[in-house]
Backbone bond lengths (Angstrom), bond angles and torsions (degrees), N, CA, C in turn:
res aa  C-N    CA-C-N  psi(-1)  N-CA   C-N-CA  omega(-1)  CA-C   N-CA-C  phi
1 X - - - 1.424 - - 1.540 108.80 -
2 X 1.654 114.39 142.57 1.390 95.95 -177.28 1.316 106.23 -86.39
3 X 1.293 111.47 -162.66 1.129 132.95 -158.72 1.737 113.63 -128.35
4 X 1.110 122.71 123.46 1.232 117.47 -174.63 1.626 115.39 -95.34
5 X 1.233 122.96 103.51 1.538 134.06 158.01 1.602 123.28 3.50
6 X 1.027 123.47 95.30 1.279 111.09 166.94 1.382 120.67 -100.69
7 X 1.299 124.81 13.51 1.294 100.48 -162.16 2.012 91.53 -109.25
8 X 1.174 111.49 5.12 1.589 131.54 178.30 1.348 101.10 -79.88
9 X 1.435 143.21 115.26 1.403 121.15 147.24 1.462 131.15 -143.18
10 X 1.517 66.01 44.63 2.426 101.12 162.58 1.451 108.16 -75.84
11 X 1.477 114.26 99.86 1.099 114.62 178.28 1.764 105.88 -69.28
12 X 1.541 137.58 29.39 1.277 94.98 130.43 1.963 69.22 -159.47
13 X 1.302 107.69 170.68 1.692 134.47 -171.80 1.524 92.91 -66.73
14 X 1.453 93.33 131.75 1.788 113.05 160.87 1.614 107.67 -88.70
15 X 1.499 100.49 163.24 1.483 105.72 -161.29 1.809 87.35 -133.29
16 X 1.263 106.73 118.48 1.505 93.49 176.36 2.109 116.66 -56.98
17 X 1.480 104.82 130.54 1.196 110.63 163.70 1.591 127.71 -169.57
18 X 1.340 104.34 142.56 1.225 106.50 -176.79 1.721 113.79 -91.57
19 X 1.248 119.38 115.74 1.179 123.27 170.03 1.576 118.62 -141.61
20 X 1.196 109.15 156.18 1.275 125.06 -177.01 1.432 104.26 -71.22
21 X 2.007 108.76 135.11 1.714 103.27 -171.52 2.009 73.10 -146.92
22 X 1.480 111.68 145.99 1.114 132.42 178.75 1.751 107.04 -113.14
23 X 1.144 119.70 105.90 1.639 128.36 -168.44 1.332 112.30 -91.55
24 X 1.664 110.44 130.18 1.684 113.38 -171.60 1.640 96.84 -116.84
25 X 1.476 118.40 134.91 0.996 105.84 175.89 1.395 97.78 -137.69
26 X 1.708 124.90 135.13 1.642 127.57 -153.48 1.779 101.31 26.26
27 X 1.054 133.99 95.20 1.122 129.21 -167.26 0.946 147.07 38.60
28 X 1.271 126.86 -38.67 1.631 139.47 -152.35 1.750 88.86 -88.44
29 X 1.392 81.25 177.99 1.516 98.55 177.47 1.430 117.80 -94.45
30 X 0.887 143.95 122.46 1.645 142.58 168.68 1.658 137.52 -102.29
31 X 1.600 88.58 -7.49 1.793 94.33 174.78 1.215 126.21 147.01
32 X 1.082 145.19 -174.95 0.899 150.87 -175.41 1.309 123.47 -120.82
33 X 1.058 156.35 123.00 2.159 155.06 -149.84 1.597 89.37 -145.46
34 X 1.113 96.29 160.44 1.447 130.78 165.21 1.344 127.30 -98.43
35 X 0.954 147.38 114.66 1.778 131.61 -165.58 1.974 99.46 -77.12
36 X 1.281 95.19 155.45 1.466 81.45 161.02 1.497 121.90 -125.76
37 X 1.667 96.37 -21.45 2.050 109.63 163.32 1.913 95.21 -120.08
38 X 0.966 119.08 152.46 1.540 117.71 136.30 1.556 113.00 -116.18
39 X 1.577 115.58 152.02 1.544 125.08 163.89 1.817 114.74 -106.40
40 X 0.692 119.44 -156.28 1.645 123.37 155.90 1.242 127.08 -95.73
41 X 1.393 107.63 1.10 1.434 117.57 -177.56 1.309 109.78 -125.97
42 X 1.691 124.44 -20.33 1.853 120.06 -164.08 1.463 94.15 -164.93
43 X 1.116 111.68 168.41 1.184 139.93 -178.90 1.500 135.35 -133.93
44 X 1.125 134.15 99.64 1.788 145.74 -165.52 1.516 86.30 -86.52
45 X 1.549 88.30 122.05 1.644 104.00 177.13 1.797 104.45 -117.57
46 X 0.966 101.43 142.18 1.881 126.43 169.27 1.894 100.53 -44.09
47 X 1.236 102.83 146.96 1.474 96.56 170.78 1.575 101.62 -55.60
48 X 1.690 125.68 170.51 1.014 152.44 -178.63 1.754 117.90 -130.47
49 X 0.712 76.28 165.80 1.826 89.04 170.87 1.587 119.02 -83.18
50 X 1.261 96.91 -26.68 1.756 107.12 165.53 1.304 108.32 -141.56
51 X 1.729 115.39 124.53 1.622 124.20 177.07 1.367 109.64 -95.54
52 X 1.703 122.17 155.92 1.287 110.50 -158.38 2.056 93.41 -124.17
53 X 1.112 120.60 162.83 1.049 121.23 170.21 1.244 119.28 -72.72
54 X 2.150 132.52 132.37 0.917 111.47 168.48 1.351 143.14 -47.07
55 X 1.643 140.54 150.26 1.387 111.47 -171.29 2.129 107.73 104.36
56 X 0.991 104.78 -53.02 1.188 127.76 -157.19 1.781 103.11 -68.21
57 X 1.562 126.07 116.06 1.547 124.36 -164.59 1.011 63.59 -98.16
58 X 2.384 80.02 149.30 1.364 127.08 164.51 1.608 115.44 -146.84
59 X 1.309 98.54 167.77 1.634 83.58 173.10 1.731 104.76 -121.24
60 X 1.619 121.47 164.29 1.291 103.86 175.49 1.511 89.27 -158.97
61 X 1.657 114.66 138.59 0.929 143.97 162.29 1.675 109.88 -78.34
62 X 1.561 125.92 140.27 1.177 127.31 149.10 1.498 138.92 -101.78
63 X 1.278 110.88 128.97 1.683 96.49 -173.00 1.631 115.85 -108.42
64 X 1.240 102.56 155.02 1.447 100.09 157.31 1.292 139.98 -24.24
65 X 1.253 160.07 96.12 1.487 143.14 -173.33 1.509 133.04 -30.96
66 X 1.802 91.43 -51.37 1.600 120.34 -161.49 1.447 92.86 -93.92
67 X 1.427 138.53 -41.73 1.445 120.86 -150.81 1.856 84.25 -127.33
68 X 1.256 142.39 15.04 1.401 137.18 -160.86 1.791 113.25 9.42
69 X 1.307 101.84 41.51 1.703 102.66 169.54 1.946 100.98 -89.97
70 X 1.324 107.17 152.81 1.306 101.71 -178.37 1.750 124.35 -74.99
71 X 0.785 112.22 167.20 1.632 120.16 -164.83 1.844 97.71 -120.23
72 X 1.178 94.78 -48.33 1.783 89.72 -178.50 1.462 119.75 -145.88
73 X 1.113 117.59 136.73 1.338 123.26 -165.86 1.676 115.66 -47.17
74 X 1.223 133.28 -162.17 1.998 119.32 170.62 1.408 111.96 -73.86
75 X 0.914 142.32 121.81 1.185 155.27 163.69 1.718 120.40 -59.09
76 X 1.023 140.67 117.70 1.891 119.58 -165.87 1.973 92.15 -84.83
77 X 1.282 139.94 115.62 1.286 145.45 165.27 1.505 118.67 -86.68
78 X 1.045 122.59 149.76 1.187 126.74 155.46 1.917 128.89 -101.65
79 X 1.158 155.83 99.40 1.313 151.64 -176.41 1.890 97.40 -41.79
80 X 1.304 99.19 137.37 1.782 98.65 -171.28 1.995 91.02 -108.89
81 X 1.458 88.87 -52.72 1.897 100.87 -173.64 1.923 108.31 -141.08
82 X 1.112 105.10 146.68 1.417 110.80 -174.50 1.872 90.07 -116.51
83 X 1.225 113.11 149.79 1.858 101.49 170.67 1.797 87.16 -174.28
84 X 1.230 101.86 169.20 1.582 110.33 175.49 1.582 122.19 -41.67
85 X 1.432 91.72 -28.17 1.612 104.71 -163.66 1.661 96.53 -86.58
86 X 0.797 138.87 -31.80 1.364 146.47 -174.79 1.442 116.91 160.10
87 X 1.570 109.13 -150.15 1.821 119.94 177.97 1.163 91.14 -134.63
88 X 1.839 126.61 169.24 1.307 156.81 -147.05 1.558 86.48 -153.50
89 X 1.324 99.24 117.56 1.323 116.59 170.84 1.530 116.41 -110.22
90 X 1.225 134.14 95.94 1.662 121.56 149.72 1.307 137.85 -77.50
91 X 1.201 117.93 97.07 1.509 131.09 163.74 1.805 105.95 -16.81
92 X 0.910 127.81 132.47 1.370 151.09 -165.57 1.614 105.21 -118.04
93 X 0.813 153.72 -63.44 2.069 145.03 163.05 1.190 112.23 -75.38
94 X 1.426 132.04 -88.74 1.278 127.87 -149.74 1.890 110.66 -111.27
95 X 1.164 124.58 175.73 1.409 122.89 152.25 1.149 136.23 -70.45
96 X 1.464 130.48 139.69 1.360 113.15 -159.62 1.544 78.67 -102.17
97 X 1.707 149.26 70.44 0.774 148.47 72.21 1.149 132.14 -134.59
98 X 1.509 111.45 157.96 2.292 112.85 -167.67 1.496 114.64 -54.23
């Protein structure tokens, strides 16, 4: 019988991808990241030019790759982990897909 994973507790599988994510922090704009997985629930972003503390709300828009038009309106995020490799973002309301 298998065995079910505990050391996983992403309620749903990331898909490696690189996409363009535009970062709001208290409003303003702060930059632009690269994803490096998305899930339906969060998003693993590329280091940045500015790292945020875990804990710490944000908002983030996603864009297109090829044409950088937006794909989805701001999203409210939460920072999960900050580390060399990047930050772990969880989406806080909805899925960033239907």
């Amino acid at each position: 019988m298998a065995r079910r994973q505990t050391n996983n507790r992403r309620a749903s599988a990331r898909v490696p991808a690189d996409v363009l994510v535009r970062v709001y922090a208290n409003g303003r704009r702060i930059g632009d990241y690269h994803t490096r997985d998305v899930s339906e629930t969060g998003l693993g972003l590329s280091p940045g030019r500015v790292m945020f503390l875990p804990g710490m709300a944000l908002e983030v828009e996603v864009l297109s790759p090829r044409h950088r038009r937006l794909m989805t309106s701001r999203l409210p995020a939460t920072v999960r982990y900050c580390r060399g490799l990047g930050m772990g973002l969880k989406l806080r309301t909805r899925r960033l897909f239907p």
